[in-house]
C-alpha positions as CSV (number, residue, x, y, z in Angstrom):
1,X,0.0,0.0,0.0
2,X,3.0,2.4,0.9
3,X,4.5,1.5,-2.1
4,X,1.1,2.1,-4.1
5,X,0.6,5.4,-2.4
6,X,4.4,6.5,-3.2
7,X,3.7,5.9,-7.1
8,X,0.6,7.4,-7.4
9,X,1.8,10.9,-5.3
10,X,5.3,10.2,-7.8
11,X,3.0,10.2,-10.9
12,X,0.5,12.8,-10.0
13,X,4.3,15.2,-9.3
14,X,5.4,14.3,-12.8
15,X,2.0,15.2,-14.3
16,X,2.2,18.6,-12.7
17,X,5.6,19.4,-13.7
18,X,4.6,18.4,-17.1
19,X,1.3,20.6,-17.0
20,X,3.8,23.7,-15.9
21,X,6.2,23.0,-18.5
22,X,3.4,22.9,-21.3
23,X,2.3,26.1,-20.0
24,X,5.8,27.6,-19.8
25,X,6.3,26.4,-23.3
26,X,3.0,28.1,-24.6
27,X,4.0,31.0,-23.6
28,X,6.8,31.4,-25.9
29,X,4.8,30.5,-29.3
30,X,3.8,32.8,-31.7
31,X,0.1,31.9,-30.9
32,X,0.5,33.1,-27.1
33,X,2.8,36.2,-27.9
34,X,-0.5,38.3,-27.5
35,X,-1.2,37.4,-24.0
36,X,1.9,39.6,-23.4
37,X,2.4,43.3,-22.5
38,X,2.6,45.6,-25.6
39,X,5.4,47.6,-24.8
40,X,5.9,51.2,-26.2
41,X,9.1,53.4,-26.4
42,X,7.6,56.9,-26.5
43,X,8.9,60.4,-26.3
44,X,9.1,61.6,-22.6
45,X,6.9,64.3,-24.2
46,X,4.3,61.9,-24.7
47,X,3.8,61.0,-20.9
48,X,0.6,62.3,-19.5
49,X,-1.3,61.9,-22.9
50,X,0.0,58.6,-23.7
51,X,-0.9,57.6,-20.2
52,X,-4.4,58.4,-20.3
53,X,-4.8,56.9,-23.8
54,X,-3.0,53.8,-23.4
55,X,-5.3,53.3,-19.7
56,X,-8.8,54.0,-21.2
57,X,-7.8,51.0,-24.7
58,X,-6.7,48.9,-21.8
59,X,-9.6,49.1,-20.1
60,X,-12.0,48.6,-22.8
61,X,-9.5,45.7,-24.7
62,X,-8.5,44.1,-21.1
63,X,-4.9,44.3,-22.5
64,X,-1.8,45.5,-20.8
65,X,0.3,48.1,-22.2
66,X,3.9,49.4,-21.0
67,X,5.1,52.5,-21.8
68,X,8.9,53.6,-21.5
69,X,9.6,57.1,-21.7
70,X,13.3,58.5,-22.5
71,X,14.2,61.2,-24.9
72,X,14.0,59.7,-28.4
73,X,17.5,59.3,-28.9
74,X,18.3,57.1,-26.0
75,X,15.4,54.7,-27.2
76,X,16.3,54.9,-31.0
77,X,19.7,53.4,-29.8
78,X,18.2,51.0,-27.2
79,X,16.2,49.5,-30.0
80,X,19.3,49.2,-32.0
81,X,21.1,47.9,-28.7
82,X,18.0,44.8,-29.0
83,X,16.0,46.2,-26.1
84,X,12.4,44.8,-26.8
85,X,9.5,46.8,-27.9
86,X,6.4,46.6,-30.2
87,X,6.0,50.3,-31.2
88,X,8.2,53.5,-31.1
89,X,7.3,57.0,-31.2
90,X,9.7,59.5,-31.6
91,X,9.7,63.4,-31.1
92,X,11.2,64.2,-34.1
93,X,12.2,62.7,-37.8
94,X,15.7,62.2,-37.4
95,X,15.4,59.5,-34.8
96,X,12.7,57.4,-36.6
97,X,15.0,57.8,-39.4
98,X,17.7,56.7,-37.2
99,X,15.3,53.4,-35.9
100,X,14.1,52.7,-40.1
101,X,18.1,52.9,-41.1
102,X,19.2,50.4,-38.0
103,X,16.0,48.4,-39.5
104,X,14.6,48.5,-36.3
105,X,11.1,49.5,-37.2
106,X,8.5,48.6,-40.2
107,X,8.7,51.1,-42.1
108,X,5.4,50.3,-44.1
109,X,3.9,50.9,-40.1
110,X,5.4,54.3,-39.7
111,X,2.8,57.3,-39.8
112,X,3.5,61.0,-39.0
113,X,0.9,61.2,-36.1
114,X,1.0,64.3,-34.2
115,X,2.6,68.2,-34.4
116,X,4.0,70.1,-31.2
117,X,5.1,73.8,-30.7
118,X,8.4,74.5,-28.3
119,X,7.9,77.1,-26.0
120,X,9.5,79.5,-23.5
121,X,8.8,78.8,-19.6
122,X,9.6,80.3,-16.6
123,X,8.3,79.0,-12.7
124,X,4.6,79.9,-12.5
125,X,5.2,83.3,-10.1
126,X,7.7,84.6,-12.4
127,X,7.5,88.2,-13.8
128,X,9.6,87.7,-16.6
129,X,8.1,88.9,-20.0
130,X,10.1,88.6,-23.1
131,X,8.9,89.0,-27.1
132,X,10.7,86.0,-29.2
133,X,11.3,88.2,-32.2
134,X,14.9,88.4,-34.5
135,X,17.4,90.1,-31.6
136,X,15.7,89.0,-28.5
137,X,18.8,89.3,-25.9
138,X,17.9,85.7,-24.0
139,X,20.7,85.5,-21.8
140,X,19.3,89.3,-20.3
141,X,16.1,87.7,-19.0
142,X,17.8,84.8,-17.5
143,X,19.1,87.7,-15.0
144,X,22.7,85.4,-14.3
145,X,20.8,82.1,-14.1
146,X,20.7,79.3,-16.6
147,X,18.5,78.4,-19.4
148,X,17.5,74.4,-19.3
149,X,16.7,72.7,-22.3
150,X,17.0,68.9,-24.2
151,X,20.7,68.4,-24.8
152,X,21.2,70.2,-28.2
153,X,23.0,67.4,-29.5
154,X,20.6,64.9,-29.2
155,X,17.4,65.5,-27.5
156,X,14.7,66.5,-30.1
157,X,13.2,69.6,-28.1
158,X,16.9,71.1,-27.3
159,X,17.4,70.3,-30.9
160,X,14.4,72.3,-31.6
161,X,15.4,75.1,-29.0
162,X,18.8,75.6,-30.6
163,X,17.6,75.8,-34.4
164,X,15.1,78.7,-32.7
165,X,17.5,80.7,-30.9
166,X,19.5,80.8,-33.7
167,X,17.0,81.7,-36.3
168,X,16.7,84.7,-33.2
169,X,20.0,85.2,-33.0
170,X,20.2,84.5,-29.3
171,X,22.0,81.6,-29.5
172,X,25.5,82.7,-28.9
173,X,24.9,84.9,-25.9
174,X,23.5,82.0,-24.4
175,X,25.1,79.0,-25.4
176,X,27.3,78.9,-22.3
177,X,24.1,79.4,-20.1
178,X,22.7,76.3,-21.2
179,X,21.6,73.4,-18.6
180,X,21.2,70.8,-21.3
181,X,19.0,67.9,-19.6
182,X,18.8,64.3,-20.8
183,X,15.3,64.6,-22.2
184,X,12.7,67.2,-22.3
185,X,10.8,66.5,-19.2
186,X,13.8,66.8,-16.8
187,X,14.5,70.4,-18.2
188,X,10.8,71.7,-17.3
189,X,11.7,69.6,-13.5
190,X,14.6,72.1,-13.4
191,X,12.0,75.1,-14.2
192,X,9.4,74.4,-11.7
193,X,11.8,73.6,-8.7
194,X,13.2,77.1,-9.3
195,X,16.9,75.2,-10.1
196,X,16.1,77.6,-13.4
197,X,14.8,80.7,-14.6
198,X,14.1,79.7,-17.9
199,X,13.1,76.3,-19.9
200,X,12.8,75.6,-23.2
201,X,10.1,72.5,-23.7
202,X,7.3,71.6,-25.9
203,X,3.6,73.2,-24.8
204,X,2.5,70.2,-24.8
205,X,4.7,70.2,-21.4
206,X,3.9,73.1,-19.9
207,X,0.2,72.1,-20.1
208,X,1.1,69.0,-18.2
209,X,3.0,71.1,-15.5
210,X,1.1,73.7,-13.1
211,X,4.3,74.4,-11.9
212,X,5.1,76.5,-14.7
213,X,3.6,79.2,-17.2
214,X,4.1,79.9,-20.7
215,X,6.5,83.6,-21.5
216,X,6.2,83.0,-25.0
217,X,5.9,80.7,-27.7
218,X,8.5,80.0,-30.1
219,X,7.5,81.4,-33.8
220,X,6.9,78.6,-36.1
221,X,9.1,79.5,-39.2
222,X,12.5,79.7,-36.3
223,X,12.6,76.0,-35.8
224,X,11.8,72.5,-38.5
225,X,8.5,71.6,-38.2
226,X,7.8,69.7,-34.9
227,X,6.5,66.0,-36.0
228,X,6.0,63.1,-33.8
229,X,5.9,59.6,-35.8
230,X,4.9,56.1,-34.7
231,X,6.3,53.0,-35.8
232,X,6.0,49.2,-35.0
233,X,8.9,47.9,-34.5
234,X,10.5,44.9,-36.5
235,X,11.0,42.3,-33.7
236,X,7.0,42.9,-31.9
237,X,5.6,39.6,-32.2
238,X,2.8,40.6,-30.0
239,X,-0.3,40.7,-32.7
240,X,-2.3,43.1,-30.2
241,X,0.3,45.8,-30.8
242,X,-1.2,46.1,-34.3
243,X,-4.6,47.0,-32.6
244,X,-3.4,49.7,-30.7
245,X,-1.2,51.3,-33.3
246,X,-4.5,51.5,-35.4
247,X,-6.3,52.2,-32.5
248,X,-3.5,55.7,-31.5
249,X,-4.3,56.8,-34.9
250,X,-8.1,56.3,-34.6
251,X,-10.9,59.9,-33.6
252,X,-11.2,58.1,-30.6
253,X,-7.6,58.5,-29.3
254,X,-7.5,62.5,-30.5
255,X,-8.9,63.8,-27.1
256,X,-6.2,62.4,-25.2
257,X,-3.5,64.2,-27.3
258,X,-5.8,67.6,-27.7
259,X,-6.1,68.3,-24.5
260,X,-2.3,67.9,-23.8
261,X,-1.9,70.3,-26.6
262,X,-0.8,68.4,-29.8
263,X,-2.2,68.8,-33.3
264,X,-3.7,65.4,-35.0
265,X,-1.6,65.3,-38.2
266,X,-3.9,62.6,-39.4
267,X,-7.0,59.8,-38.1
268,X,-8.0,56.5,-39.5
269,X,-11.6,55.8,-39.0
């Protein structure tokens, strides 16, 4: 009987081991990839829009979405690095380009989805008034303090900041007054915790953050064209992130980027 009872607890062991390595198994074919998160690499830009879009197809898809945030260049090269994700969404043209030459992307997937404006901000008690026409004298306002901005390098929005001071010709008296930050969110943190006079981010930003007000907005013709584009990327295997791709460029994900002040470029019905 012992040795009865020893088989049958041995036997009923193996079958469960067996059962959990089936399901182990399933996970990792093609068929099951769906069950996983879709994981995006957005623009830090994107944050509180993304956030609210991503949470309300969640909730009527019951699917999981991930979002990583960085400036685009450090996710352009973290895809090229192999770092998984199903769609990317740059700030600018020159990193999607960047992710389609690395053949990181599809570039049959990638649409130009939304349009941003950069923007001069200053800590929301400030006093500081300034007109962003050809001669403005930047470095004058900043009253000995630095300007903080996107690494003009790399990061899109410093990028953008850069082209604009120099269209203004403000650029030199203020190049070596520059906090350059590793992505555009961090340089509007160093705005509203006083740490600078001055920031340099999308509006999108500055709707996001009550911490801050808008001094003026960059003109349009001092900078290239603010585009965001979306992109699934070459290695997704995760079928879902097809859905929500279509789904970001749908009427019924607009409202989450209008009211964080982006222009639609385009919607698929």
């Amino acid at each position: 009987m012992i040795h009865a009872a020893s088989t049958r607890r041995s036997w009923l062991a193996g079958l469960l081991g067996f059962s959990l390595s089936l399901a182990s198994f399933a996970t990792t074919i093609p068929g099951r990839a769906a069950d996983l998160p879709i994981v995006i690499f957005a623009a830090a830009s994107l944050k509180n829009a993304l956030d609210e879009a991503t949470a309300a197809w969640g909730k009527e898809t019951g699917k999981t979405v991930k979002v990583s945030y960085a400036g685009s260049n450090a996710l352009a090269k973290q895809l090229e690095s192999g770092a998984p994700a199903d769609i990317f969404w740059s700030a600018d043209q020159a990193w999607m380009d960047y992710a389609q030459k690395s053949s990181t992307i599809r570039p049959d997937t990638r649409t130009d989805l939304l349009r941003n404006a950069i923007v001069l901000v200053a800590a929301k008690d400030s006093t500081t008034a300034i007109d962003l026409k050809p001669g403005v004298d930047v470095a004058k306002a900043l009253g000995g303090g630095r300007l903080a901005m996107g690494n003009v390098d790399a990061v899109p929005a410093g990028k953008y900041g850069k082209a604009a001071l120099t269209h203004l010709g403000a650029w030199e008296g203020v190049k070596d007054k520059v906090a350059q930050a590793e992505n555009v969110r961090a340089a509007l943190l160093l705005v509203s915790r006083g740490e600078a006079p001055l920031g340099i981010v999308y509006a999108s930003d500055a709707v996001s953050e009550p911490g801050v007000k808008v001094v003026a907005t960059f003109p349009a013709d001092s900078h290239p064209p603010i585009v965001y584009p979306i992109a699934r990327t070459k290695d997704s295997a995760n079928e879902d992130s097809v859905a929500l791709l279509k789904w970001l460029q749908s009427p019924a994900a607009r409202p989450f980027f209008e009211k964080q002040g982006f222009t639609v470029m385009s919607a698929t019905k």
